[in-house]
N, C-alpha and C positions, 0 to 999 in steps of 0.2 A: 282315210285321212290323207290330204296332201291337194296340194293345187299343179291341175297337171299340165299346165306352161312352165317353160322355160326361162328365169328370168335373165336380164341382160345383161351382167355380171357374170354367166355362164358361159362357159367355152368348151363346145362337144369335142372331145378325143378319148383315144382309148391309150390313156398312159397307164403304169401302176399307180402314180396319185389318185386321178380315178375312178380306180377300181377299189380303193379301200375303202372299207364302210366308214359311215359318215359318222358316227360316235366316237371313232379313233381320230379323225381330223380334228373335230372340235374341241376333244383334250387336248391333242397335242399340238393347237395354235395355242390352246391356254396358257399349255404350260410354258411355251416357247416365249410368250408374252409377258409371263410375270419374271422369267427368267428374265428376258431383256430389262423392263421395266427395276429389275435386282442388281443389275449394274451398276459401277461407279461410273457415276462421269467422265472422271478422267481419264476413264481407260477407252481411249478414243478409236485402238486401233481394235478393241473386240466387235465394236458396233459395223467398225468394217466388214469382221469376220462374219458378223451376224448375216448382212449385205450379200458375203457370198453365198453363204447357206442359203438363203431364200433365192437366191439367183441358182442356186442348183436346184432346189425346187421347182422352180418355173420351168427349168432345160426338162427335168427327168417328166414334167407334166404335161409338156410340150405349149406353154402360153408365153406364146411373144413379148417380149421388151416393151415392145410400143403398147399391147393392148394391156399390159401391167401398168405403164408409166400414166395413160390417159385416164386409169382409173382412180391414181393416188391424185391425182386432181380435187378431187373429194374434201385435203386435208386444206387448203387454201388458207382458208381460215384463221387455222391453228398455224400455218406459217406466218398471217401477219400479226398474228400476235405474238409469236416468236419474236421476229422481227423489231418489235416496239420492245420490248424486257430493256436491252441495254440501254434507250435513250431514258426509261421512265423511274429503273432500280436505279436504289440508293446504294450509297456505299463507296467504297475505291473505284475512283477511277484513271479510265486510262485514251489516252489518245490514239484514234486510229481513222488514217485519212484526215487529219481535220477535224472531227466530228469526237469529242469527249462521252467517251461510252463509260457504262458500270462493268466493274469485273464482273459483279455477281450475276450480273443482267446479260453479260456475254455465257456466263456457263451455265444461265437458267433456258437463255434461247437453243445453246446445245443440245440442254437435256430433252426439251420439247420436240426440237426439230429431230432429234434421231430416234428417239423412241418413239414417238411420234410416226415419223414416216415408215419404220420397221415395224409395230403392229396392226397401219393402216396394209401394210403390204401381203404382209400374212394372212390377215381378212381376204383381201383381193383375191389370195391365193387360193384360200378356203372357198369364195362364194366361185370363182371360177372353175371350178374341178368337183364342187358338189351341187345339183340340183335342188332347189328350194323346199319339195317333197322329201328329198333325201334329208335334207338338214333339221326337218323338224322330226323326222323318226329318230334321227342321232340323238336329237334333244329328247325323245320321249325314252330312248334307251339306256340316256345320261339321269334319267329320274329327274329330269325335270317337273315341277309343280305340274299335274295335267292342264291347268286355267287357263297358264301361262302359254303352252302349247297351241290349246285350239283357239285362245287368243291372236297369237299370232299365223297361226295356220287359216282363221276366217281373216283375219286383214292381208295377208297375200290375197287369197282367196277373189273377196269383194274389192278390195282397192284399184282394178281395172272398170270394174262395175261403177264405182263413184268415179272415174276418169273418166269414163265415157259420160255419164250423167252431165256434168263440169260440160263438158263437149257439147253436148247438146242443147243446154242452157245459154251457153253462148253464143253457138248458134244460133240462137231463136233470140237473141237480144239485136244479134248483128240484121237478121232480117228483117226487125223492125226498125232498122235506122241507129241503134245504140253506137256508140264509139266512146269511149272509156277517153279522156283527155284530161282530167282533171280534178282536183279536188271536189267540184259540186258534183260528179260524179258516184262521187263514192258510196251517198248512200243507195246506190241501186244496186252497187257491188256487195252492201254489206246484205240487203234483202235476197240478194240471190244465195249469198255463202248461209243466209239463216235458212232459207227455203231447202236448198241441199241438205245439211243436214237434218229438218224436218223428215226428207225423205229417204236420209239416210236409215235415222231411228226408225220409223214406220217400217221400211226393210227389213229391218234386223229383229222387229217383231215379229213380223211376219216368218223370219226363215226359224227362228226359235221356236214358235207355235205350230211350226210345219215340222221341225224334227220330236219336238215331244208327240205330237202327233203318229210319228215314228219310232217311237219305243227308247226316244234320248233320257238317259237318267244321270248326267253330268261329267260324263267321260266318254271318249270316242273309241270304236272299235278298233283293235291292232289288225290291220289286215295282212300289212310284209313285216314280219318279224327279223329285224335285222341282231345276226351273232359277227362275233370276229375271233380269230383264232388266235393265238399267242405270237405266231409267226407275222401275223398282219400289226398286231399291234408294236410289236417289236419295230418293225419298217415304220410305222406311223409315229414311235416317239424316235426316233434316230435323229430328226431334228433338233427336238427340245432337249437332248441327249448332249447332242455335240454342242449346241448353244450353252448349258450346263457346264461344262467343259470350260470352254472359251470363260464364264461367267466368272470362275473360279479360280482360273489363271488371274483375270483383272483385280481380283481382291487380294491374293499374293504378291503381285507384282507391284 
């Protein structure tokens, strides 16, 4: 099991991050995540703290500032809808710059934006420091569903295969003169995304009929069995450990 490219999220070094097997990373963003996400709001300066801990993270795994920041890019989104909370919540308000904001709408944008960017970060952190193969043996050693596994293990897998397809199709539109410009356009876009999928599924018949064919009876074989020893996992929750810590303080204080 496993797709043996490298995805682009990936950053090859030999740090201790790593090196630890990939079923202790995937707990322990978990648990670093629901921790964060168990915070108070107002406890503004632990999300700082959080901040540093993933930024020692990245030092001890050796992934650059810039190739973390370009990847929380991702969140965009979720920032402008932050962004909208205090013009659209109801409630008290208050003046800032001119511009009459919602209280609740300022510490709902908060919560979004820092939990927010600290789970997308830790992700980052995760996909950068574990290989794609690796992270689904994690999950198969996490007990995850098997479905769910080689579910995601065939869409790694084939989803370069349907980019290329995509690729070629377009290709051969553009060599006949095609050029996409406009609404009357569109129904040749929607006949191409239906014929893709056409031959998507016909695909994916085919490679099921070709591994039953091969002795497949609804589970894949474990070929690298991955363990971790007490001492790794120890290093591996020392995040969600000290985020815990921090978590606990913000509720006292």
């Amino acid at each position: 099991m496993g797709a043996g490219h490298a995805h682009k999220l990936y950053r090859h070094a030999h740090s201790p991050v790593h090196a630890l097997p990939p079923h202790t990373k995937l707990a322990a963003v978990f648990a670093f995540v629901v921790v964060v996400v168990s915070t108070p709001r107002e406890a503004m300066w632990a999300f700082a703290l959080y901040a540093v801990l993933l930024a020692t993270v990245a030092g001890v795994a050796r992934v650059p500032a810039g190739f973390l920041l370009r990847r929380l890019l991702i969140e965009v989104p979720f920032v402008a809808f932050a962004l909208l909370m205090p013009f659209v919540a109801q409630g008290e308000r208050v003046e800032v710059l001119g511009m009459s904001l919602s209280v609740s709408g300022l510490w709902g944008a908060w919560n979004v934006l820092a939990k927010g960017t600290l789970g997308v970060a830790a992700s980052v952190l995760l996909a950068a420091t574990t290989e794609l193969r690796e992270l689904l043996l994690g999950l198969q050693r996490l007990k995850l569903p098997p479905l769910l596994v080689q579910i995601a293990s065939f869409m790694i897998r084939y989803g370069d295969v349907i980019t290329d397809e995509m690729r070629r199709m377009r290709i051969a539109r553009e060599s006949r003169g095609f050029e996409a410009s406009g609404v009357r356009h569109w129904g040749v876009l929607a006949k191409s995304a239906g014929a893709l999928f056409i031959r998507s599924y016909e695909r994916g018949e085919r490679v099921h009929l070709a591994m039953i064919s091969r002795g497949y009876a609804g589970t894949m074989p474990v070929i690298d069995e991955v363990t971790a020893s007490r001492a790794q996992w120890s290093y591996a929750f020392a995040l969600p450990f000290a985020a815990l810590v921090v978590c606990l303080l913000g509720w006292t204080l």
